[in-house]
Each structure stands twice: as structure tokens, then as C-alpha cells.
N, C-alpha and C positions, 0 to 999 in steps of 0.2 A: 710891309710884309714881304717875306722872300724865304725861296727855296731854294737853299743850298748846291751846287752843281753837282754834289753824292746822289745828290738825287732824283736829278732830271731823266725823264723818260724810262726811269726805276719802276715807278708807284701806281698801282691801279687803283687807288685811294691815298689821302694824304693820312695816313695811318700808320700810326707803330704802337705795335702790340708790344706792351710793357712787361720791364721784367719782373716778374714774381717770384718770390722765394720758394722754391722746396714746389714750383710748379711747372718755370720757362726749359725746358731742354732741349737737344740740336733736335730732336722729332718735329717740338711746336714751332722753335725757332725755323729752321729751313722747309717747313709746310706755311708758314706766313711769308716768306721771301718769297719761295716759290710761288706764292699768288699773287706778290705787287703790293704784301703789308713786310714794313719794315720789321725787323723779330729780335726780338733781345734777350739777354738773360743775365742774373747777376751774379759776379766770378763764383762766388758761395753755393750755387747749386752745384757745382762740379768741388767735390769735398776735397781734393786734394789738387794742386799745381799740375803733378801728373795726370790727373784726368783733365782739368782745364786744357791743358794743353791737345789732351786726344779730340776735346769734344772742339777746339777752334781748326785742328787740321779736318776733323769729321765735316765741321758747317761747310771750310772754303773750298774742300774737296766736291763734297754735293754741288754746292750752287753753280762752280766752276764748271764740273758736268753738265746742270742743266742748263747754262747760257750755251755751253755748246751746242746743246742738242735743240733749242728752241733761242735761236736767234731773237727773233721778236718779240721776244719777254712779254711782261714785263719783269723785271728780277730785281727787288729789291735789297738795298746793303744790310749787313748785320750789327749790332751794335753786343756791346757788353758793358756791365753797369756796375761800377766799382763803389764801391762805400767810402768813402773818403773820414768819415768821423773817428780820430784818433783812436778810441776802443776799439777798430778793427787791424787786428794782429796780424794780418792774412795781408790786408793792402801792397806791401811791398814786393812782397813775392808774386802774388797777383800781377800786378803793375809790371815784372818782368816777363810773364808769358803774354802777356797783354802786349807788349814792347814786340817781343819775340815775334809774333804773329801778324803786327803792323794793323791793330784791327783797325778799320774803316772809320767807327764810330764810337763814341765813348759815350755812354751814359753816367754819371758822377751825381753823388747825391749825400745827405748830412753832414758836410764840413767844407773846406778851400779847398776845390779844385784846383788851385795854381799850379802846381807841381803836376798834375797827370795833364794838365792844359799845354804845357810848356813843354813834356813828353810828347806827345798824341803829334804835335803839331811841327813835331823834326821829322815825321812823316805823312804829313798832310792829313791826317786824320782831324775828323771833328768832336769836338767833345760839347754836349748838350746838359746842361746841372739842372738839377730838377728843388723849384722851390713852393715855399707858402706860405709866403707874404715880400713883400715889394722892396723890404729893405733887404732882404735874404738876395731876394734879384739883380739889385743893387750891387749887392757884394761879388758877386757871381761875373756880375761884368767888366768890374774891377781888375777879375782873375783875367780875363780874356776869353769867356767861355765863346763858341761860336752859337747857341742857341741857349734858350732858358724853357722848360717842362715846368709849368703852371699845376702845383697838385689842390683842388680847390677843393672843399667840404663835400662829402659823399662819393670822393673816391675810395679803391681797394685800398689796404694795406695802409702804409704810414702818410693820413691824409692831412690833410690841412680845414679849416674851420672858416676859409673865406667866399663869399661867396662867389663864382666865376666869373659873372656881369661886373660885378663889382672889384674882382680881381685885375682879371683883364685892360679891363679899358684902366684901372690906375697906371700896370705897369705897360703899354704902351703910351704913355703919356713921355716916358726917357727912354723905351727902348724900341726900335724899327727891324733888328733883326729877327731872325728864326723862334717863333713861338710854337709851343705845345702844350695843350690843355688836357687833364688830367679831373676827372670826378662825375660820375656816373653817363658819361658818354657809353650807349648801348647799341643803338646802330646807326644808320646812314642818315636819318635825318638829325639826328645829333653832329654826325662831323658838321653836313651842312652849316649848322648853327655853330658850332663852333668858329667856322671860318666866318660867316657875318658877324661874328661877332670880335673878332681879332686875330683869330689863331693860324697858323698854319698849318698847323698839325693835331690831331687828335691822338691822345696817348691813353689808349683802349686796353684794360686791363680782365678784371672778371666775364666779359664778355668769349671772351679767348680760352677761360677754363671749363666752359659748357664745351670743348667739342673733342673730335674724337682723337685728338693728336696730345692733347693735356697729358703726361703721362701720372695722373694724379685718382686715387680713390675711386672708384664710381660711385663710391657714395657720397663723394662730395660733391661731385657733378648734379646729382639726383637731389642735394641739399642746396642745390642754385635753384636748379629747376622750380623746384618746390616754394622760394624762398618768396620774402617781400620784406621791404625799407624795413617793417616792424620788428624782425627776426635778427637786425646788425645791433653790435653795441661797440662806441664809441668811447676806447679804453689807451689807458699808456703802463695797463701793469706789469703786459711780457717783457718791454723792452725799456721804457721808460720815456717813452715817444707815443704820442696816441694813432693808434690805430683800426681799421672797423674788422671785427668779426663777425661769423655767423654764430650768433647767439644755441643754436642746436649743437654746431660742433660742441663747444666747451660741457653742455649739460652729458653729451655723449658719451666725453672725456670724465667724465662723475665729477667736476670741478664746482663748487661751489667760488661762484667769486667773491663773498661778501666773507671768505675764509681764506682769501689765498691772499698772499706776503706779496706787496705790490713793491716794483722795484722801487729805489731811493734816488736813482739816478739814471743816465742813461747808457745804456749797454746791447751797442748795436755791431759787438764780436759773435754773429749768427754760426760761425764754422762748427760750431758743435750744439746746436740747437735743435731742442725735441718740442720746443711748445706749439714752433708751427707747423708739425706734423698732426698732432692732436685738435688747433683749434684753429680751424679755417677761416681765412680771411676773405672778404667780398666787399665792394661797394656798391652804392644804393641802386646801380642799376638792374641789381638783381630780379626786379618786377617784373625787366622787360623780356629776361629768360623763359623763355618756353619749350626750347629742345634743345638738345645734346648733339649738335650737326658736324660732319666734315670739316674739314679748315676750306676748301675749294666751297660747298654749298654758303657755308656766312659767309665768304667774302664777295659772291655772286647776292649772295641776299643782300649786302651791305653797299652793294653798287647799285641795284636798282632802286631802293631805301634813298638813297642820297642821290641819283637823276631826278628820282619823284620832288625829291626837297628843294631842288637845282630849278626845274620846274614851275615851283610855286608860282605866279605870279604876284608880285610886291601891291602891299595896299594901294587902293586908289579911292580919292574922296571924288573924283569925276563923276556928275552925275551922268547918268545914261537916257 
């Protein structure tokens, strides 16, 4: 297990708030930095190069401010999260403002990384691939990635079907660098457990869109709050990759699924995409939502959560 020197005395948690489509912007992204959670977002929420471009001078300018004005942070690094699967049209161009910018940290995810790996790393940046299952891992390290994102069964968005205990401990069995787990982690005593159980990092996603920096719906927000496990469905129709939604969005959307033309293949060119406007996506953690907070209030909430965890005392069969 090991943390990266991007991020030594950065993190007020080992936590990066993941990028979510058409949810992460510089608002959430540089209100999670600013409290010590890593913040990301993926190139495709900024619809054109030239907003990509505004929104990565907008992040380095803020955070660059606020290390000046608060020396003893903690200030954690930004990442940006490129789609690597051929269907994506945008990559390249992407991949140049991304260049252009020198970002810190790369998140990479459905295809070979090699190429943005070999990029990233003519400027010391790191790049983390996000997988879901062991041989995908495998491949990823092939590439040279500097870390691997674990996405296990009952995370948001494009999850995986493995279960994290069981995930985990396979793929440390080949690999001892930088880990991130992904799948209904909700708060503090979740990272804890993440980290006994292998991870370095916890990659927190739906948690992040209950608060007040989300620039998304308030009725989405209101449809977490509200929500439970029972309310997601485990689908690959929008994109042809499975995914969980909130089962209320889509009926909202007057969508009947057992009528709608499910893709043939997979088609993850999101740049002009309306269906994740219409039908929100969340992972299982959604039970553990109960209010709509500040970005400063959950990440205070989410550190005293995980001392409580930290705390625990480890079983003992000693009699007394």
C-alpha cells in the first residue's frame, strides 16, 4: 500500500470524489480540494475544448489562491478523467488541453491507457485507470498506469458486478501500488474499511451529489435523499455498458424500459448526450443519504465518521 508524493500532506481524508458525468464541475471539484478531498471531473462535462480549457485555468487559478492564502492546507490535487474507449471522438482533442494544462492527475477509464500514460508522465503527472475485474487490472499495468480504481458492484454510474472483498484482496495478490475502491462507500467508517481491507483510497461518488456545491437538479438531490438500494436498476441500455440508475428518474422521464431500443453495442461518445440529463444515476449507497450538506459540513462529518472507525478497538477472544 502506498500514497503517492502528489499527495502527501494534501488530504484530509484518503478520498477522491469521483468524476461524474453531467454532475463533477470546477464548483464541486475546487469545494472538495479545498477541504482535503481529491475532486475530479470528466473532460465531457465541459462540452467544448474551449470550455475545458476555461474550467482547468478556473480550478488551478482558485486552488493556487487558496494555498496562498491558507498555507496549512490541506489542499488537495485535481484530477480529470478521460474516456479512453475508441467511441470517444473528443479524446484527442481532450488529451491536448489536458497536455496544455500539465493536469496533476489523470483519471483514465474503458479502454488502454498507454498513450495518455506515456503523455501524463513527460510531465510527472499520474495517471490512475479505473477497473472491474483483475484481468482488466492486469492490462492497465501493462500500460504503466501509476495507480488502479477498483469499481466493485453497487457503485454509481458504470459499475462493476464483483464483489469488493473479493475484488480486492484478488487484485493485491500482483499488485502493491496505489489502490482505489469504488462501490457504495458513503461515509467515514466506509473509507476506514476500505483501507483494512486493501485500499488506499476510497473513490466516493453519489455521496458528493447530495450537497450543496453539485451544480445538478434539486430534484435529484431530493431523489438521493429520498432514495434506497430498492429504487436503482442495474442496466447497460443508454450506453451499452451497465450501469445503476435511479429507477424514479427514468419513470419521471415517462420512459418505459421494457419499450425502449436497448443499445447493440457499446457507445461511450457521451459529448452530445441527453439520456444522463433525464435519468440519474446513483450507487447503493444511497440509503445512507439523509441530507443535502455543504461540501465543508460532509467532509467534517466524514472525518469524525472515520476517527470513530479508526478507534474501533480490533476483536479480542481474551478472556477478562
Amino acid at each position: 500500500m502506498a500514497i503517492p508524493a502528489l499527495f502527501k500532506n494534501k488530504l484530509s481524508l484518503p478520498v477522491i470524489c469521483a468524476p461524474m458525468f453531467l454532475v463533477s464541475s470546477p464548483k464541486l471539484v475546487i469545494s472538495a480540494c479545498k477541504n482535503g478531498i481529491v475532486g475530479s471531473f470528466p473532460s465531457f462535462n465541459a462540452r467544448t475544448q474551449d470550455l475545458l480549457d476555461t474550467w482547468l485555468s478556473q480550478i488551478r487559478s482558485e486552488l493556487d489562491e487558496h494555498i496562498a492564502t491558507n498555507p496549512e492546507g490541506p489542499v488537495a490535487p485535481f484530477a480529470v478523467n478521460l474516456v479512453v474507449h475508441p467511441s470517444n471522438t473528443r479524446l484527442s482533442s481532450d488529451r491536448a488541453v489536458v497536455k496544455k494544462h500539465q493536469v496533476p492527475f489523470v483519471i483514465t477509464s474503458q479502454g488502454n491507457p498507454a498513450e495518455v500514460v506515456e503523455e501524463v508522465h513527460q510531465w510527472g503527472g499520474l495517471v490512475f485507470h479505473d477497473v472491474i475485474r483483475a484481468d482488466h487490472a492486469k492490462k492497465a499495468i501493462q500500460a504503466g498506469v501509476d495507480g488502479i480504481i477498483i469499481v466493485t458492484a453497487g457503485a454509481g454510474g458504470h459499475a462493476g458486478e464483483i464483489n469488493p472483498f473479493a475484488l480486492v484482496r484478488e487484485i493485491r495478490e500482483f499488485w502493491n501500488g496505489p489502490l482505489a475502491l469504488a462501490g457504495a462507500i458513503n461515509d467515514g467508517m466506509g473509507v476506514r474499511a476500505a483501507e483494512v481491507l486493501g485500499a488506499d483510497f476510497s473513490y466516493m461518488g453519489t455521496r458528493f451529489i447530495a450537497t450543496e456545491e453539485a451544480e445538478v437538479e434539486g430534484d435529484y438531490k431530493t431523489m438521493l435523499v429520498d432514495a434506497q438500494v430498492s429504487d436503482l436498476i442495474y442496466t447497460d441500455t443508454f450506453t451499452g455498458v451497465k450501469c445503476n440508475f435511479l429507477k424514479p428518474s427514468i419513470a419521471r422521464a415517462g420512459v418505459d424500459l421494457t419499450k425502449f431500443t436497448a443499445k447493440t453495442h457499446v457507445d461511450l461518445d457521451l459529448g452530445e448526450s441527453n439520456a444522463w440529463k433525464d435519468f440519474w444515476s446513483a450507487g447503493h449507497g444511497v440509503a445512507g443519504i439523509k441530507h443535502v450538506l455543504p461540501m465543508t459540513e460532509l467532509v467534517a462529518q466524514l472525518k469524525e465518521e472515520y476517527r470513530s472507525a479508526v478507534a474501533t478497538p480490533a476483536f479480542s477472544s481474551a478472556s477478562k
